[in-house]
C-alpha positions as CSV (number, residue, x, y, z in Angstrom):
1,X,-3.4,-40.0,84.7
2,X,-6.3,-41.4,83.0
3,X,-9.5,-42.3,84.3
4,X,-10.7,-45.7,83.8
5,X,-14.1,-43.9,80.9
6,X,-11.3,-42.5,79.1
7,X,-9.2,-45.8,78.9
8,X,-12.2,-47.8,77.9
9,X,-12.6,-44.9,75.1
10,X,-9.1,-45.3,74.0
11,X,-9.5,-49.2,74.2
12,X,-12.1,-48.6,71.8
13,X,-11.0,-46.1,69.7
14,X,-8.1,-48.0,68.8
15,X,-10.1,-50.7,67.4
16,X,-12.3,-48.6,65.2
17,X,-11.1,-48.5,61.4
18,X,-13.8,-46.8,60.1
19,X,-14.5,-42.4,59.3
20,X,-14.8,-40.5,62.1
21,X,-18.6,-40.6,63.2
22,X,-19.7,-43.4,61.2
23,X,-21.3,-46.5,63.4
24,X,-19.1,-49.4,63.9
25,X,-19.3,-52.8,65.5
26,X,-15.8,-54.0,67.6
27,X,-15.4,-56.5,69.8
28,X,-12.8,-55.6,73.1
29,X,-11.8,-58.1,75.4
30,X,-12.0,-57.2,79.8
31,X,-8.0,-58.3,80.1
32,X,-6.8,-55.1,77.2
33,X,-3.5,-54.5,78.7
34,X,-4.8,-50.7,79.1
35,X,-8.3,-51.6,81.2
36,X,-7.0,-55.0,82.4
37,X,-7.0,-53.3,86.2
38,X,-10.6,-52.1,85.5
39,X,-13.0,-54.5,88.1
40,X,-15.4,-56.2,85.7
41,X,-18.1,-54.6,87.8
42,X,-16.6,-51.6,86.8
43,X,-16.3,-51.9,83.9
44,X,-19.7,-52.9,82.9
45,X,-21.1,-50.0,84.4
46,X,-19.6,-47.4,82.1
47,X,-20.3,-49.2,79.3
48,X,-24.4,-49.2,80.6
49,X,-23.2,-45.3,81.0
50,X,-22.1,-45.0,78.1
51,X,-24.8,-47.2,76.5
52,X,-27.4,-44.8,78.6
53,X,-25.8,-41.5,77.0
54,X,-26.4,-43.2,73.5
55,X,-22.3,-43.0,72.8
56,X,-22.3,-47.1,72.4
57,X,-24.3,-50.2,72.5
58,X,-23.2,-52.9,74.2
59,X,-23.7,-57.1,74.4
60,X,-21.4,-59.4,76.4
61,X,-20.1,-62.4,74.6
62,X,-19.2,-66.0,75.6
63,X,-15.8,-67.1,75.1
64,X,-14.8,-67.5,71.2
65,X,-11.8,-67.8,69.5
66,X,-13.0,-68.0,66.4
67,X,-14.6,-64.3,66.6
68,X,-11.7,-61.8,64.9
69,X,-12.4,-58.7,63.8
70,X,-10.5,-56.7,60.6
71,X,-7.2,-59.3,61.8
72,X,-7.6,-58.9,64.6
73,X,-8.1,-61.3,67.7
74,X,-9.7,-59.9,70.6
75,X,-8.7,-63.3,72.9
76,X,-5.4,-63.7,72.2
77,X,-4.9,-63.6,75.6
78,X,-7.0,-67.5,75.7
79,X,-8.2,-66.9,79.2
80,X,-12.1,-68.1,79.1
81,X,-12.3,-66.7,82.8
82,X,-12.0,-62.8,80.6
83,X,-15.5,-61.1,79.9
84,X,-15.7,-59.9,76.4
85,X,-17.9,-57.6,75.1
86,X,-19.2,-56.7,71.2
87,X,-19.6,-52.7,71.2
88,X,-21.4,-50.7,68.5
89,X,-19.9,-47.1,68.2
90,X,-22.9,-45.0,67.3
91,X,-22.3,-42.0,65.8
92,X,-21.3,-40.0,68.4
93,X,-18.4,-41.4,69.9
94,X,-15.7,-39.6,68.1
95,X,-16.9,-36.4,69.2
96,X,-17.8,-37.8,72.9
97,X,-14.1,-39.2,73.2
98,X,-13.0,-36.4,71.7
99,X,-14.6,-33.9,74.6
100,X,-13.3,-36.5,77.4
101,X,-9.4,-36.4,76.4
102,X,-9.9,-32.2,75.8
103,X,-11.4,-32.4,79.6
104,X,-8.4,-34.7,80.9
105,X,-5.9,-32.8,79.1
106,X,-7.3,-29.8,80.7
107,X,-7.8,-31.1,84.2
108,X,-3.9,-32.9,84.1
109,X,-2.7,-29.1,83.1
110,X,-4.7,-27.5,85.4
111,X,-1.9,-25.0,88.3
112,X,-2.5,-26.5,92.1
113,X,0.4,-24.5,93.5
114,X,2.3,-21.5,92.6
115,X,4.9,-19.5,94.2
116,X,4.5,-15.9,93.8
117,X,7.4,-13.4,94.5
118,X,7.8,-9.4,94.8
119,X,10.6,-7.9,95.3
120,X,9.0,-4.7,97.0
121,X,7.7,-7.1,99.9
122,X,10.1,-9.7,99.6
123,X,7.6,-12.2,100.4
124,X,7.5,-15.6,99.1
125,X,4.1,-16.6,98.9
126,X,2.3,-20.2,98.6
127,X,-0.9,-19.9,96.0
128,X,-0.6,-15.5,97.2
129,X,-2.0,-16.8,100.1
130,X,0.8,-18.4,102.9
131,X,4.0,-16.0,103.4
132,X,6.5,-18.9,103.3
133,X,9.5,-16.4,103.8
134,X,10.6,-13.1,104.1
135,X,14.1,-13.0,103.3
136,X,16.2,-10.0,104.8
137,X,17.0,-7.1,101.9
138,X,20.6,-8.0,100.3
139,X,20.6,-11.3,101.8
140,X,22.2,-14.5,100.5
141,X,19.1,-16.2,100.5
142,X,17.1,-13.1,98.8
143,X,19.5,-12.9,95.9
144,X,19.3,-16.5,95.1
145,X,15.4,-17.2,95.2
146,X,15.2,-14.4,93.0
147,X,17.6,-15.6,90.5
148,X,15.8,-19.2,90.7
149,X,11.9,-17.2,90.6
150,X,12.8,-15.6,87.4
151,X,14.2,-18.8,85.8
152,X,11.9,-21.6,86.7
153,X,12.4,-25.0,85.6
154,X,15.6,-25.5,84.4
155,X,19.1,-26.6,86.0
156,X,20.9,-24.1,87.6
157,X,24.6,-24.7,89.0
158,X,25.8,-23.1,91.9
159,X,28.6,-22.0,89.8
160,X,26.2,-19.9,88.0
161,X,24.8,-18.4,90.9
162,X,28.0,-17.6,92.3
163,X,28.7,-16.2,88.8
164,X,25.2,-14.2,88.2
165,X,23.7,-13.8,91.6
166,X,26.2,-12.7,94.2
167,X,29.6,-11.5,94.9
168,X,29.8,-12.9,98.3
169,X,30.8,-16.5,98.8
170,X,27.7,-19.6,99.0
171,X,29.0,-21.7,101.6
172,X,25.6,-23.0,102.1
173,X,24.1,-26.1,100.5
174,X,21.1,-25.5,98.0
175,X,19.5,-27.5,100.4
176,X,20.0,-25.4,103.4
177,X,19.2,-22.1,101.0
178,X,15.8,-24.2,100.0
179,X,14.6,-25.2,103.5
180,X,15.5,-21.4,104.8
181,X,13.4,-20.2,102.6
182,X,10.3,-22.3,104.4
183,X,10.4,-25.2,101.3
184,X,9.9,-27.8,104.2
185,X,9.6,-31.6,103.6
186,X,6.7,-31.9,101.1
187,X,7.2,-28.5,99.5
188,X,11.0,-29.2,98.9
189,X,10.0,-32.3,97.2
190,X,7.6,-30.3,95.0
191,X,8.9,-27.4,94.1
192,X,13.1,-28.7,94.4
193,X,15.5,-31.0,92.7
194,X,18.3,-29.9,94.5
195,X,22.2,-31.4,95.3
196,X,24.9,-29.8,96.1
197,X,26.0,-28.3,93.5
198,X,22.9,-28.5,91.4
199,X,19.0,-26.9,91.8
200,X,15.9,-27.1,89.7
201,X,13.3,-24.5,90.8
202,X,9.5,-25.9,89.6
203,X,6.8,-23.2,89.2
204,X,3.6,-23.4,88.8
205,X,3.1,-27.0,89.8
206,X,0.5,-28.8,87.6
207,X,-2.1,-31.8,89.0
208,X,0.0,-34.3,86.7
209,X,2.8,-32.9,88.3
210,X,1.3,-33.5,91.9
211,X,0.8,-37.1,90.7
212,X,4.0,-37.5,88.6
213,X,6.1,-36.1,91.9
214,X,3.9,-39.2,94.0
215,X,2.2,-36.0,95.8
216,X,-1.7,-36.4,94.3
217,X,-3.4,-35.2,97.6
218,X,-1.0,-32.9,98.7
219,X,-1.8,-31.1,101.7
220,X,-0.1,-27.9,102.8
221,X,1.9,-27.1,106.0
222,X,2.8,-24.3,107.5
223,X,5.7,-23.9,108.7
224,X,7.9,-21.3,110.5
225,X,10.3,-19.7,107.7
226,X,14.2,-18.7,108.6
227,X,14.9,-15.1,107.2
């Protein structure tokens, strides 16, 4: 998810038709569909930021239609109540905008939570820190999480678990096998897509997938596992 700096810089970038650190002079209007939920307060601080870091310089304008730049009109949205604002580029934007989306990418892709398993201890561990379960050796549940640890993030039927994983009959739900395992609540919905018939295991778990998954400050649980 991007911060409201880095939408102003795309905003900005995406008027700019000039070389790549060359100054150039583009007028944006406050209701861009990308910045539009940007308070003008806001808004007008990062540009003095960014003014103050020497990436931009900055001027607010009165409403005027008659201002286009390269084709294009910055108030085709015709509501005088919008705050508009003529920005120079100085020379090192490119490379400033540049650093910010390398930094977001970064952050977005950065692991929050990871299970770890071994099948010495048979522990399956939250970030190698919480023992969410210890599944008894041979077990139903043992055999399954193992087959679902070593093939993360992809559909598996229970057709092909019954097929690859164990001789013995599942009776249970992928459910029931998930919140045995001490996936409760939050860390089902994290970690699980599961039906009946059908289970997606997700490790690691990214921050944009914390915020994708409607989770962004997830806090952890503990909970008592079933063996």
């Amino acid at each position: 998810m991007k911060n409201n700096i880095l939408k102003i810089l795309e905003v900005l970038k995406s008027y700019k038709l000039g070389e790549k650190n060359v100054e150039e002079t583009v007028v944006i209007s406050a209701g861009n569909e990308l910045i539009k939920d940007i308070s003008w307060i806001e808004m007008r601080n990062i540009l003095a930021r960014l003014q103050t870091n020497k990436i931009i310089n900055f001027k607010s304008l009165p409403y005027d239609p008659t201002v286009i730049k390269s084709g294009v009109d910055p108030y085709n949205d015709k509501d005088k109540n919008k705050r508009y604002y003529r920005i120079t580029l100085l020379k090192g934007f490119d490379d400033y905008r540049q650093k910010q989306v390398d930094i977001h990418q970064k952050n977005d892709n950065q692991v929050c939570l990871y299970i770890s398993y071994s099948d010495k201890t048979r522990e399956v561990l939250l970030n190698d820190v919480i023992i969410l379960a210890k599944p008894n050796y041979g077990s139903v549940n043992s055999k399954v999480f193992r087959y679902l640890y070593n093939n993360p993030n992809k559909t598996i039927t229970k057709e092909e678990l019954q097929k690859e994983v164990t001789k013995e009959t599942i009776s249970k739900s992928m459910r029931d096998i998930v919140r045995e395992l001490g996936f409760e609540k939050e860390l089902t919905k994290i970690f699980f897509s599961a039906s009946k018939t059908n289970i997606i295991f997700r490790n690691p778990i990214t921050k944009q997938d914390l915020i994708e998954l409607s989770h962004p400050k997830f806090r952890i649980n503990i909970v008592s596992p079933k063996k």
